[in-house]
py3Dmol code that shows the C-alpha trace and the ligand (Angstrom):
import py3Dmol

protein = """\
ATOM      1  CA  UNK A   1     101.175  19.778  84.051  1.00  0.00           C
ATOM      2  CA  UNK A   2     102.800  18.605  80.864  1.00  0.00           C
ATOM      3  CA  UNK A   3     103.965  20.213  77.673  1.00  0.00           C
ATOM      4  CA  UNK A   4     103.103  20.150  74.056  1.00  0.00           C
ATOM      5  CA  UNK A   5     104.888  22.568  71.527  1.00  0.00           C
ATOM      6  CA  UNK A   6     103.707  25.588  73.535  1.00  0.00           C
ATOM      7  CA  UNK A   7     100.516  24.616  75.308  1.00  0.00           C
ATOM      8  CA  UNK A   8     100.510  23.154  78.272  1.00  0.00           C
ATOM      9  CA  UNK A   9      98.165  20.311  79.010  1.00  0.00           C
ATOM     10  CA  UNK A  10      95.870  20.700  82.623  1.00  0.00           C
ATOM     11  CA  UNK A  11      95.616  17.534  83.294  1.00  0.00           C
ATOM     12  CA  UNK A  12      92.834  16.734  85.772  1.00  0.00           C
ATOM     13  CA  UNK A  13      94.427  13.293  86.873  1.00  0.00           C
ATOM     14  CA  UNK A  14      96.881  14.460  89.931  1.00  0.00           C
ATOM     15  CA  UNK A  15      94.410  16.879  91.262  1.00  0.00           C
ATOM     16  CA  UNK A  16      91.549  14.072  91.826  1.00  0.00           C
ATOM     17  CA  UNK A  17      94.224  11.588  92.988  1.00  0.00           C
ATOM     18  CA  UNK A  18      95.111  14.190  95.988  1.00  0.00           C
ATOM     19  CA  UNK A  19      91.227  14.855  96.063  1.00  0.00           C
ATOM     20  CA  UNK A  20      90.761  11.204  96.834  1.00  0.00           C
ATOM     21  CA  UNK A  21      93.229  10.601  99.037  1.00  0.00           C
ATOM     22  CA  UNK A  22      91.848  13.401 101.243  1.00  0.00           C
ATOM     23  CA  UNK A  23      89.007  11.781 101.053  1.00  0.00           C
ATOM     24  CA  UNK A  24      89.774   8.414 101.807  1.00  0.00           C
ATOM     25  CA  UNK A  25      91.884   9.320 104.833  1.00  0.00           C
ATOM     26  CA  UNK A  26      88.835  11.113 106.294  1.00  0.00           C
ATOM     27  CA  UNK A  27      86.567   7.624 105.725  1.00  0.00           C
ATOM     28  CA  UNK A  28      89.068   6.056 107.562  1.00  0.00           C
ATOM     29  CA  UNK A  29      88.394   8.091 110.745  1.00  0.00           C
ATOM     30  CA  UNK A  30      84.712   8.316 110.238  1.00  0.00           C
ATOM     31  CA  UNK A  31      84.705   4.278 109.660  1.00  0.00           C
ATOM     32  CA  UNK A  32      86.797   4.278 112.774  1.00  0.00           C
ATOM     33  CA  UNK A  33      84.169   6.149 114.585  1.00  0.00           C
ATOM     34  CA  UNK A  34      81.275   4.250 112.992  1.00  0.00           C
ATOM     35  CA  UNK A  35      80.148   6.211 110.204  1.00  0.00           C
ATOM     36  CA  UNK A  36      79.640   4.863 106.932  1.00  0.00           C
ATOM     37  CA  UNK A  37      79.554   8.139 104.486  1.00  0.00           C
ATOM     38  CA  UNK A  38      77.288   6.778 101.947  1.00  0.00           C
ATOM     39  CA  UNK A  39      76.419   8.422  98.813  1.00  0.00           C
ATOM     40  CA  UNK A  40      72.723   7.750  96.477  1.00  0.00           C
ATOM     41  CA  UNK A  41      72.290   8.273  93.159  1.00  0.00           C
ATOM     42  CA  UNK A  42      68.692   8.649  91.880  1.00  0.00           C
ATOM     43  CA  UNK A  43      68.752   7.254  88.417  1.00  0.00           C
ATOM     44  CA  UNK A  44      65.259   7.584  86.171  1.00  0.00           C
ATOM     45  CA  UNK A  45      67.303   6.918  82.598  1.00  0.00           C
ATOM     46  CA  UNK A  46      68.552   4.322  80.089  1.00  0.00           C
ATOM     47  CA  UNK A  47      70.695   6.786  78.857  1.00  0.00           C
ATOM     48  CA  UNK A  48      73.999   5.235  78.212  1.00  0.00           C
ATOM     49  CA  UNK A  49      76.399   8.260  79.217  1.00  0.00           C
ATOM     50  CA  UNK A  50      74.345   8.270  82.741  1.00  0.00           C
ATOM     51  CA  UNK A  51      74.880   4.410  82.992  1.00  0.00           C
ATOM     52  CA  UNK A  52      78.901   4.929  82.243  1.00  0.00           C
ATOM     53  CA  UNK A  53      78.674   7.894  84.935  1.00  0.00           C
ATOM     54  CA  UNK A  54      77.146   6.496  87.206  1.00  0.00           C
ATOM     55  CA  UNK A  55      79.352   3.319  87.234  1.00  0.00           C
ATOM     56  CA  UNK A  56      82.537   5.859  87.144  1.00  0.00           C
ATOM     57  CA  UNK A  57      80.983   6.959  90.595  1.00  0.00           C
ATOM     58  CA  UNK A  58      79.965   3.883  92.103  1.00  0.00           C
ATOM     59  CA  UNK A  59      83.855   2.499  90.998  1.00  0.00           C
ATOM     60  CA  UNK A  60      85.643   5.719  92.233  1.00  0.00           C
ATOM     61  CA  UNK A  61      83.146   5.680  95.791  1.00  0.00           C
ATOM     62  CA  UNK A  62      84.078   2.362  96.839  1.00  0.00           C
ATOM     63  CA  UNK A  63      87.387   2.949  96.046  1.00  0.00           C
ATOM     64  CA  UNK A  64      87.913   5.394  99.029  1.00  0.00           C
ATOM     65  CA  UNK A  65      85.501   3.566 101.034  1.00  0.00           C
ATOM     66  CA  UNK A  66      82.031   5.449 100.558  1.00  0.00           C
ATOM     67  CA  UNK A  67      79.040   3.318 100.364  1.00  0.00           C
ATOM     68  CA  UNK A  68      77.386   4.310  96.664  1.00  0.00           C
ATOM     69  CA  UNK A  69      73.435   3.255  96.270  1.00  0.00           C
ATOM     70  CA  UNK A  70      72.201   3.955  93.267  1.00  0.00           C
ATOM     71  CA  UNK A  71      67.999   4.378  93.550  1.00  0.00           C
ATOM     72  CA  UNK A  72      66.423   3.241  90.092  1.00  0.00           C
ATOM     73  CA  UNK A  73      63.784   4.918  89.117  1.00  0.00           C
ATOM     74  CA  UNK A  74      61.265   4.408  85.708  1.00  0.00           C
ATOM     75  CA  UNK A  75      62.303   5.997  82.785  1.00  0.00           C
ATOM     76  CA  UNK A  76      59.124   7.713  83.144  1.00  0.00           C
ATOM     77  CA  UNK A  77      58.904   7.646  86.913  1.00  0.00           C
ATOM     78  CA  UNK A  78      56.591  11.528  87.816  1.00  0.00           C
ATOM     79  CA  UNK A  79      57.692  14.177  89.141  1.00  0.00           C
ATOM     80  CA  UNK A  80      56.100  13.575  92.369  1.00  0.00           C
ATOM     81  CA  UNK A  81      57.853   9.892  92.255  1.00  0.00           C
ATOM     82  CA  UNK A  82      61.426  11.701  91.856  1.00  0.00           C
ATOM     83  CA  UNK A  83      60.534  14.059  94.562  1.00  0.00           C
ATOM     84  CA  UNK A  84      59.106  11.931  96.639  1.00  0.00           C
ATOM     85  CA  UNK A  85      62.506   9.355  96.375  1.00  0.00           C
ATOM     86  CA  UNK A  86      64.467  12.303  96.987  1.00  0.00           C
ATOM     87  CA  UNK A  87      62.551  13.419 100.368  1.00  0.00           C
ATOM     88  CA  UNK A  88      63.162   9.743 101.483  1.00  0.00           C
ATOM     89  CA  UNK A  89      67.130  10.169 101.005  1.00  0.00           C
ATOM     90  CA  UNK A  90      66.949  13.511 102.272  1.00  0.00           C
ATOM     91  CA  UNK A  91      65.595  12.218 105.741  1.00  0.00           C
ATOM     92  CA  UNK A  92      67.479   9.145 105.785  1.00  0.00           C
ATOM     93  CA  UNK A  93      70.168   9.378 108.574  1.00  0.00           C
ATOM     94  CA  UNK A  94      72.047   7.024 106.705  1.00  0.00           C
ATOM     95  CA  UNK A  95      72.667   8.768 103.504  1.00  0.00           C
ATOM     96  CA  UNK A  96      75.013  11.480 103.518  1.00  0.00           C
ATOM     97  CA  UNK A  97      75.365  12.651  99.841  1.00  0.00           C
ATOM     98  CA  UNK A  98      72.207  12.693  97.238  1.00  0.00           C
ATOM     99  CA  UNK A  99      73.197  13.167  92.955  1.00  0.00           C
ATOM    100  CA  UNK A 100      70.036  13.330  90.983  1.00  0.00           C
ATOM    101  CA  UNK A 101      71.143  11.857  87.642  1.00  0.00           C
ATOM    102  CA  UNK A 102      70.286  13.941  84.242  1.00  0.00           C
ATOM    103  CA  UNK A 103      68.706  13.325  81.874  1.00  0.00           C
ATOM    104  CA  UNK A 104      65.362  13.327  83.830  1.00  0.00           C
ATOM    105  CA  UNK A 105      61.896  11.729  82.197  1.00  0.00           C
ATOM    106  CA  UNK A 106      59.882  14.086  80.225  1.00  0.00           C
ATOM    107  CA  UNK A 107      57.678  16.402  82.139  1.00  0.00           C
ATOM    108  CA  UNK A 108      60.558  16.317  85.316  1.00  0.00           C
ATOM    109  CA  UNK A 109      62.452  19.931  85.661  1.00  0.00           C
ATOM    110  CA  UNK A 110      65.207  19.468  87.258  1.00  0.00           C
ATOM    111  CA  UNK A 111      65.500  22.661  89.027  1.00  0.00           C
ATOM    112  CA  UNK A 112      62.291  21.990  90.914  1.00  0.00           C
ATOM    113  CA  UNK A 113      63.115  18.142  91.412  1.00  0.00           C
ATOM    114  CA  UNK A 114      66.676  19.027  92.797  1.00  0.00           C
ATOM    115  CA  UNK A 115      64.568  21.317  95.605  1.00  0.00           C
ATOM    116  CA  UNK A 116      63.475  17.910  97.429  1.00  0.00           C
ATOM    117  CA  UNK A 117      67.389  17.452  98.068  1.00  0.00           C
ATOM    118  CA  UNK A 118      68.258  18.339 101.692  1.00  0.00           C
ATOM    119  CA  UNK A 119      70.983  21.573 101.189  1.00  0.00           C
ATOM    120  CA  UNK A 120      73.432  19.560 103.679  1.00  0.00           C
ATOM    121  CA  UNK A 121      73.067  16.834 101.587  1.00  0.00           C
ATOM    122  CA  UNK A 122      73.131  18.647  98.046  1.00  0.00           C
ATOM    123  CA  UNK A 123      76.872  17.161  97.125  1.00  0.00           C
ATOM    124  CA  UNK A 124      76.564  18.552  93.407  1.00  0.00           C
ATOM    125  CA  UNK A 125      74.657  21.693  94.059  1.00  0.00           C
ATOM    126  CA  UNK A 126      71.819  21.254  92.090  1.00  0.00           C
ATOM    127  CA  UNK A 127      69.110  22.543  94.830  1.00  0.00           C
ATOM    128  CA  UNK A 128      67.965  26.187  94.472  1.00  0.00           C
ATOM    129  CA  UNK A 129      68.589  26.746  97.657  1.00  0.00           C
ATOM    130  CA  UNK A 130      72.326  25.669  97.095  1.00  0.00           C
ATOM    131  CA  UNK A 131      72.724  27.996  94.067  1.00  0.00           C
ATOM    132  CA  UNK A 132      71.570  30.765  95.748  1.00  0.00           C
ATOM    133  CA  UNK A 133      73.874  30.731  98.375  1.00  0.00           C
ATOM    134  CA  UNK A 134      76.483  30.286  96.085  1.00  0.00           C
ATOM    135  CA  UNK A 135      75.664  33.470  94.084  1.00  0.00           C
ATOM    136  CA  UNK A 136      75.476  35.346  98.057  1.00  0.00           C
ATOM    137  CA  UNK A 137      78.628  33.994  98.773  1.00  0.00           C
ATOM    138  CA  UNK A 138      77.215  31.791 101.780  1.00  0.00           C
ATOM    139  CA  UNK A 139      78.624  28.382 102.487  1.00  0.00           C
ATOM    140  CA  UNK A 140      77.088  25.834  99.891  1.00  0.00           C
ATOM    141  CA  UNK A 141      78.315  23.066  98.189  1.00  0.00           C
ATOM    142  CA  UNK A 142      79.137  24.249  94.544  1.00  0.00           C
ATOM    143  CA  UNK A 143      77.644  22.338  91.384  1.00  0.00           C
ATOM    144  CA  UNK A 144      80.709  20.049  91.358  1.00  0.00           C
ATOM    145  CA  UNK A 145      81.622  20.426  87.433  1.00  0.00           C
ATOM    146  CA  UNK A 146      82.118  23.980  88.292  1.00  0.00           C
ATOM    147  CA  UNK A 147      83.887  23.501  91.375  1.00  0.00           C
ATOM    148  CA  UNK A 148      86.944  21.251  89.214  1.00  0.00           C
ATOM    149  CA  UNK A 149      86.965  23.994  86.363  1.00  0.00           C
ATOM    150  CA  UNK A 150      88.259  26.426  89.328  1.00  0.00           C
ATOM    151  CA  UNK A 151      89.838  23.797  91.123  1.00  0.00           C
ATOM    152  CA  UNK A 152      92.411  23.016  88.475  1.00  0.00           C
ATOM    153  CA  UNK A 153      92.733  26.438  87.811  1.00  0.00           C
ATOM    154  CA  UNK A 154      94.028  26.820  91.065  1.00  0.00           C
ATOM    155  CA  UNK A 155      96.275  23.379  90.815  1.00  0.00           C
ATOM    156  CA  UNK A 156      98.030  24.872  88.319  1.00  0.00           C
ATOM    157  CA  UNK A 157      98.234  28.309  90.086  1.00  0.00           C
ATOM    158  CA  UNK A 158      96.219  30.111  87.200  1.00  0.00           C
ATOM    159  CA  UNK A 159      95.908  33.829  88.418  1.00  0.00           C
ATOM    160  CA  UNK A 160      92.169  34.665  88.214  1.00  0.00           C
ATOM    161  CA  UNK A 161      91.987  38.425  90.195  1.00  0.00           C
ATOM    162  CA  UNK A 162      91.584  41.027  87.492  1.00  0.00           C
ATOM    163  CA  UNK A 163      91.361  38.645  84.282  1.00  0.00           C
ATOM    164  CA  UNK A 164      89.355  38.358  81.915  1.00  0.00           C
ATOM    165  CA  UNK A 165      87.882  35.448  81.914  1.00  0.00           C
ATOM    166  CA  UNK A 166      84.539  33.770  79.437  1.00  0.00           C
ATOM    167  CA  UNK A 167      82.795  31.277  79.842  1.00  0.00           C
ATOM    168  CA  UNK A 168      80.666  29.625  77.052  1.00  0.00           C
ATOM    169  CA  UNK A 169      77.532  27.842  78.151  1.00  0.00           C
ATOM    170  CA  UNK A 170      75.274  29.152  80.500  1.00  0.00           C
ATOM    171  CA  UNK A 171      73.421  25.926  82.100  1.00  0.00           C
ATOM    172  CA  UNK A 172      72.479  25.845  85.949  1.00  0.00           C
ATOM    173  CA  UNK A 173      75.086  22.579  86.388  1.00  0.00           C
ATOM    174  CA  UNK A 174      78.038  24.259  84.161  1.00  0.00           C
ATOM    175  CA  UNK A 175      77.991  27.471  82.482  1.00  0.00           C
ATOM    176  CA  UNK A 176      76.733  29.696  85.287  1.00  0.00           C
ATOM    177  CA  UNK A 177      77.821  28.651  87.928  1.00  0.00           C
ATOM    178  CA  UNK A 178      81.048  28.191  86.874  1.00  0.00           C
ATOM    179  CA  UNK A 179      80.856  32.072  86.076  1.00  0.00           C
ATOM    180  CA  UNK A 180      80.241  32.833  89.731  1.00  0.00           C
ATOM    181  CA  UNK A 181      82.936  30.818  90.991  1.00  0.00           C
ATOM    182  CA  UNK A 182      85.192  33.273  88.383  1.00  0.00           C
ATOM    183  CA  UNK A 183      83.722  36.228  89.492  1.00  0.00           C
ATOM    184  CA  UNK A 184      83.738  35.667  93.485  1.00  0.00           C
ATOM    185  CA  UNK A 185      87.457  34.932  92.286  1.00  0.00           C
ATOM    186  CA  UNK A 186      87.541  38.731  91.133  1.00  0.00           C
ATOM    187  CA  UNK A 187      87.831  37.366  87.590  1.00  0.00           C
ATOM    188  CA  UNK A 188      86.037  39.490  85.167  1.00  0.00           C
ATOM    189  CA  UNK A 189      83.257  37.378  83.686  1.00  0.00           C
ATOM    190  CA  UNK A 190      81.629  37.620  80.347  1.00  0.00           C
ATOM    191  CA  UNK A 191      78.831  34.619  79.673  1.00  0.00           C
ATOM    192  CA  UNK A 192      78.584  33.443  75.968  1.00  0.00           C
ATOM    193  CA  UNK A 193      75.638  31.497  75.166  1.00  0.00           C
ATOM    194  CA  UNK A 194      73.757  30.348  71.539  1.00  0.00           C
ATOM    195  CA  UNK A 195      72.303  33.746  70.886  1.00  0.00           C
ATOM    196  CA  UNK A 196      75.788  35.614  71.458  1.00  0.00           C
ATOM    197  CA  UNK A 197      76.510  37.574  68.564  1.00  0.00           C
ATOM    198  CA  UNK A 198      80.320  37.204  66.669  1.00  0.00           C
ATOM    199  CA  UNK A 199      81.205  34.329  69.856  1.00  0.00           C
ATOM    200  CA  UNK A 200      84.722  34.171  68.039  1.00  0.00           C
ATOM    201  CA  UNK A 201      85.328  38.537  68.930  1.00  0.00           C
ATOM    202  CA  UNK A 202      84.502  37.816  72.743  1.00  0.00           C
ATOM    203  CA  UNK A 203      86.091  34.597  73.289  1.00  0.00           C
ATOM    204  CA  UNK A 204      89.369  35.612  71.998  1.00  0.00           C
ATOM    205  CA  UNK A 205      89.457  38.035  74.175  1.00  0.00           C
ATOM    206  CA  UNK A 206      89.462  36.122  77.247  1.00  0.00           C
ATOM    207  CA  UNK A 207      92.999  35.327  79.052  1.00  0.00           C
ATOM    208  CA  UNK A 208      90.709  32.370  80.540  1.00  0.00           C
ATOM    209  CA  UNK A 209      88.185  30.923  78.503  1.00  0.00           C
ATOM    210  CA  UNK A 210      85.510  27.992  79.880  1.00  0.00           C
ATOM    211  CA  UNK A 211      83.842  25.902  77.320  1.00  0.00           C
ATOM    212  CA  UNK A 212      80.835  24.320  78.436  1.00  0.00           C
ATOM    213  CA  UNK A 213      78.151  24.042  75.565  1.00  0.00           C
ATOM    214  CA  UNK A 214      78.208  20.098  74.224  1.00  0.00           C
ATOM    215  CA  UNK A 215      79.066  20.567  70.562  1.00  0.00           C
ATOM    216  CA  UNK A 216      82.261  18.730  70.024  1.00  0.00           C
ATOM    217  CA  UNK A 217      85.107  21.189  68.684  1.00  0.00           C
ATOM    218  CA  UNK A 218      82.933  24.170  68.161  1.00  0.00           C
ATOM    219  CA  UNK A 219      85.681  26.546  69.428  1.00  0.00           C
ATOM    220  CA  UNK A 220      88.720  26.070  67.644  1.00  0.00           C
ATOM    221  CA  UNK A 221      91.802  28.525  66.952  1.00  0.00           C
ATOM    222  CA  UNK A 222      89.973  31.748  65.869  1.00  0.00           C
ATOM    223  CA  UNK A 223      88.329  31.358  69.275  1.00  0.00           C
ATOM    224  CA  UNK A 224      91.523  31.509  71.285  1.00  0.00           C
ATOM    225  CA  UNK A 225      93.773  34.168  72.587  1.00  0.00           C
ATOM    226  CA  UNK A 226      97.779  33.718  72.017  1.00  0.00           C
ATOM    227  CA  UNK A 227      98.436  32.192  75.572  1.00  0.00           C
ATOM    228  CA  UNK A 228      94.715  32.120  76.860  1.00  0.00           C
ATOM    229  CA  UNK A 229      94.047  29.035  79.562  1.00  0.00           C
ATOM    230  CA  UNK A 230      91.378  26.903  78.236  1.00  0.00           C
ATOM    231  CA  UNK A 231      89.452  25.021  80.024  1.00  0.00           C
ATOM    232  CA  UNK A 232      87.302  22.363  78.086  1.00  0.00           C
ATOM    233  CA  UNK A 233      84.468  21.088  79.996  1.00  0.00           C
ATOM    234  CA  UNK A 234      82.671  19.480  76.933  1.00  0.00           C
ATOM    235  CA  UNK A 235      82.057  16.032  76.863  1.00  0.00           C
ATOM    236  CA  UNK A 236      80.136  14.347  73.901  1.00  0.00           C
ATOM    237  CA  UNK A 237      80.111  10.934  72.869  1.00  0.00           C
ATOM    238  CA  UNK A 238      80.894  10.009  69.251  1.00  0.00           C
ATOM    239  CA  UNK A 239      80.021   7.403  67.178  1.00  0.00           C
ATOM    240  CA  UNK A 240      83.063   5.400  68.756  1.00  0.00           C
ATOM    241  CA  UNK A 241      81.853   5.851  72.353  1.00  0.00           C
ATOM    242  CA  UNK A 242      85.050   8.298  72.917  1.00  0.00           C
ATOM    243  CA  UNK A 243      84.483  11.867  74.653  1.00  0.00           C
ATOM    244  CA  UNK A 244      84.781  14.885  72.614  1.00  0.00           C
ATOM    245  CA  UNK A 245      85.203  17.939  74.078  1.00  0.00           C
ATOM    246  CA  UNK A 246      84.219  21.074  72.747  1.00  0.00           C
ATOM    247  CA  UNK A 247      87.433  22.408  71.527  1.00  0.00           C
ATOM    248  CA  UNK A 248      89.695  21.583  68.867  1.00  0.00           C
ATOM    249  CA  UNK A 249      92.579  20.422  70.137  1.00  0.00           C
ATOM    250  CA  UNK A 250      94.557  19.916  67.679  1.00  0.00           C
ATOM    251  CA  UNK A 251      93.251  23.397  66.459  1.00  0.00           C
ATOM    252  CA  UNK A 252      94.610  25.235  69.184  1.00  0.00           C
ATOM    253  CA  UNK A 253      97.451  23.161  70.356  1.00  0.00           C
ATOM    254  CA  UNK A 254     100.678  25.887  70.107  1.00  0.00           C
ATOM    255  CA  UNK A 255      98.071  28.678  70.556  1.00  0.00           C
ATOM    256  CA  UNK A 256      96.560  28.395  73.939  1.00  0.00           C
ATOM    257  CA  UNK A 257      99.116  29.031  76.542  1.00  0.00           C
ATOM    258  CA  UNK A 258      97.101  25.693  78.482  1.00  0.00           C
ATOM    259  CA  UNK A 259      94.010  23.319  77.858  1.00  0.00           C
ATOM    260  CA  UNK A 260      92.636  20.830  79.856  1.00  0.00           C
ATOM    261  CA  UNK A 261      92.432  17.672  77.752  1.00  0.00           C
ATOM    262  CA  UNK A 262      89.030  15.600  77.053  1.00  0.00           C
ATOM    263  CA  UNK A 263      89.024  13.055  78.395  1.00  0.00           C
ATOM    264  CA  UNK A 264      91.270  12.959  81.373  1.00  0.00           C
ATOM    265  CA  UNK A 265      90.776  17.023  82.326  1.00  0.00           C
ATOM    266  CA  UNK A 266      87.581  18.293  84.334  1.00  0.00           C
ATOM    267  CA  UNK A 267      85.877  14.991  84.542  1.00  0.00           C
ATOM    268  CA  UNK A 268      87.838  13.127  86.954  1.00  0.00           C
ATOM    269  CA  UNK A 269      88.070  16.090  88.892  1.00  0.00           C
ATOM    270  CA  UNK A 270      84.404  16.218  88.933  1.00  0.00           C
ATOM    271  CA  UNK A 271      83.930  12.551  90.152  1.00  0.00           C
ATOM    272  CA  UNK A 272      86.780  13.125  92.997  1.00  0.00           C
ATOM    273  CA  UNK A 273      84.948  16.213  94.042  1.00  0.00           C
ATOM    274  CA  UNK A 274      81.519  14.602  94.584  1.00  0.00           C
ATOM    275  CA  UNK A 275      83.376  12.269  96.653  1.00  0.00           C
ATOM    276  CA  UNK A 276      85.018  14.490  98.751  1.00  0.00           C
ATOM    277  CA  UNK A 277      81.803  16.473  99.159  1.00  0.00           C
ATOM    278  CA  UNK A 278      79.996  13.605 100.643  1.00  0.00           C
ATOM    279  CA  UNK A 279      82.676  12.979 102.765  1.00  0.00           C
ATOM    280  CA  UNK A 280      82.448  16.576 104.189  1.00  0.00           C
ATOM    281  CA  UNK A 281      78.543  16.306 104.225  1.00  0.00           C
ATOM    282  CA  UNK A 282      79.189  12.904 106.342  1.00  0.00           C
ATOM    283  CA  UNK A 283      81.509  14.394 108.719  1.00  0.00           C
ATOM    284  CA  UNK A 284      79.363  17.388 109.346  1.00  0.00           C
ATOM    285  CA  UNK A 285      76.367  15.498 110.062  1.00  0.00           C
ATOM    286  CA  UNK A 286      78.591  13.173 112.513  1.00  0.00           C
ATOM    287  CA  UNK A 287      79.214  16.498 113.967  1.00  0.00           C
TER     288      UNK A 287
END
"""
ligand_1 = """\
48
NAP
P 73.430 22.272 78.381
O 72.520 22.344 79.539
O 72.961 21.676 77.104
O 73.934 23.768 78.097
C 74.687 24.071 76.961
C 74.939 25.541 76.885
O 75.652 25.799 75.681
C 73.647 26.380 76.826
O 73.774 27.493 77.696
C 73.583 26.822 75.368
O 73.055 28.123 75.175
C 75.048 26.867 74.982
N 75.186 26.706 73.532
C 74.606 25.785 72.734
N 74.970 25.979 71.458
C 75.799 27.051 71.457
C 76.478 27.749 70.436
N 76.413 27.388 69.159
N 77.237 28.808 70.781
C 77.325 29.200 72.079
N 76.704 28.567 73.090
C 75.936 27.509 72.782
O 74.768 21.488 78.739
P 75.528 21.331 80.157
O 74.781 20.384 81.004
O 75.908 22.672 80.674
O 76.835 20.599 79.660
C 77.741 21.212 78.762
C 78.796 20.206 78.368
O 79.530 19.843 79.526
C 78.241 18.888 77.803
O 79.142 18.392 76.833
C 78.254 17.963 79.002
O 78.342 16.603 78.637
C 79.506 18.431 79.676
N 79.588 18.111 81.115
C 80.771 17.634 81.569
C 80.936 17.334 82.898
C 82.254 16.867 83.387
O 82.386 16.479 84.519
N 83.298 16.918 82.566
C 79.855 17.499 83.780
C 78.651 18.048 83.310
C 78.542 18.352 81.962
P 71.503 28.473 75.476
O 71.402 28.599 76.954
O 71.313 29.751 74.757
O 70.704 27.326 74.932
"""
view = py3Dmol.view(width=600, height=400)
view.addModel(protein, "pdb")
view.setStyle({"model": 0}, {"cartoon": {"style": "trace"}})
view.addModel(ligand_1, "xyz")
view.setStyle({"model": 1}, {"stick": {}})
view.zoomTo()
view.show()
């Protein structure tokens, strides 16, 4: 954690290095014992921001010794082709982590795609099956955006019990889930979404507020509580190619009692996270 004027910045860096080296000191012993956790990414895009992801990923697996594959689909592969690709992973003894990359061709819901994904082998929590558990409080692996919002929360030993805490956004990968985690953390949740009325009067009354919505620095200081912990999980490109979250930093800086910074705050956390979730699938399934 470092300061500026007031605010203190959540960086997501030294939580994902101690992520990864978790991780890569439980390859070593699978490795040792013969198992290669391997991790596939189904990819049916062009879209630039999935190609830079999914390069971060392949980069960041190799890394700490996971074997990344990423499956190329057509940009306008079926639904059946998807689901299909993603039974295949899903049997393979081989593959211990599956990520179906968004944005999906047109006509492909994801939600429906994502149910071909074997639970055990659901690292970003993206089957139904997966979110449901979460929401019954049953072992599940957690969309993993959502798991580094609370994870860095918790890094910097942000008390959750008993807070009010919002969250804007209310997607399956983000938004809600990311409310769930808050609320099974006895935080007291309130979900803001495009048709909230006055967004402004309930986010600035949160002591933690999530952003998760895509519209680069939509919530700026009229938004934010004196001293509230902001966590920014936007991420837009601009015309430059830089991330843009969806606060405004420089808005709130002095305000906010914390803020994660964009880039450098819930993404790598995100990326280690995947990571360490295929690791855990891999160990499991070496039992
Ligand atoms: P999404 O599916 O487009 O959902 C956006 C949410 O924001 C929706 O619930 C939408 O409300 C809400 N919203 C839109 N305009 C709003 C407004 N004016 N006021 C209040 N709420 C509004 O996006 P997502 O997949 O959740 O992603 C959200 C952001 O997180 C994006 O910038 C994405 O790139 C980023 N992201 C970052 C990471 C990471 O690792 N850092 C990972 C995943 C995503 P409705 O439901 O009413 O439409």
């Amino acid at each position: 954690m470092t300061e500026s004027g007031t605010t203190q910045l959540l960086e997501g860096k030294k939580s994902a290095a101690a992520i990864r080296d978790d991780a890569a000191a439980t390859v070593q012993r699978l490795r040792a014992a013969g198992v290669v956790p391997s991790l596939a990414l189904v990819l049916a895009t062009s879209d630039e921001s999935a190609a830079w992801y999914t390069r971060a990923i392949v980069r960041a697996g190799e890394k700490v010794g996971i074997d990344v594959r990423v499956e190329r689909l057509a940009d306008d592969a079926s639904a059946a082709t998807v689901r299909t690709a993603l039974q295949r992973l899903s049997a393979d003894d081989t593959v211990h982590g599956i990520i179906l990359q968004v944005p999906l061709p047109p006509g492909v819901d994801m939600v429906e795609a994502a149910a071909a994904i074997a639970p055990g082998k659901d690292v970003d929590g993206a089957n139904p099956v997966s979110l449901g558990r979460l929401i019954a409080g049953l072992p599940a692996f957690a969309p993993a955006t959502a798991a580094a919002v609370l994870r860095i929360l918790d890094d910097n030993a942000i008390e959750l019990a008993g807070r009010r805490a919002v969250v804007v956004g209310r997607s399956l990968v983000v938004g809600k889930p990311a409310a769930m985690l808050l609320l099974a953390r006895d935080a007291t949740v309130t979900i803001g979404h495009s048709r909230t009325r006055d967004l402004a009067a309930r986010t600035s009354e949160a002591d933690i507020l999530v952003a998760a919505v895509g519209r680069p620095r939509m919530l700026g200081a009229e938004h934010v509580a004196p001293g509230a912990v902001v966590v920014d999980v936007g991420t837009t490109p601009d015309e430059n190619g830089n991330l843009v979250g969806d606060v405004d930093a420089e808005a709130v800086m002095g305000r906010a009692g914390a803020l994660t910074p964009v880039p450098g705050g819930v993404g790598p956390v995100t990326t280690a996270l995947l990571l360490h979730n295929t690791v855990a699938a891999a160990e499991r399934a070496a039992g």
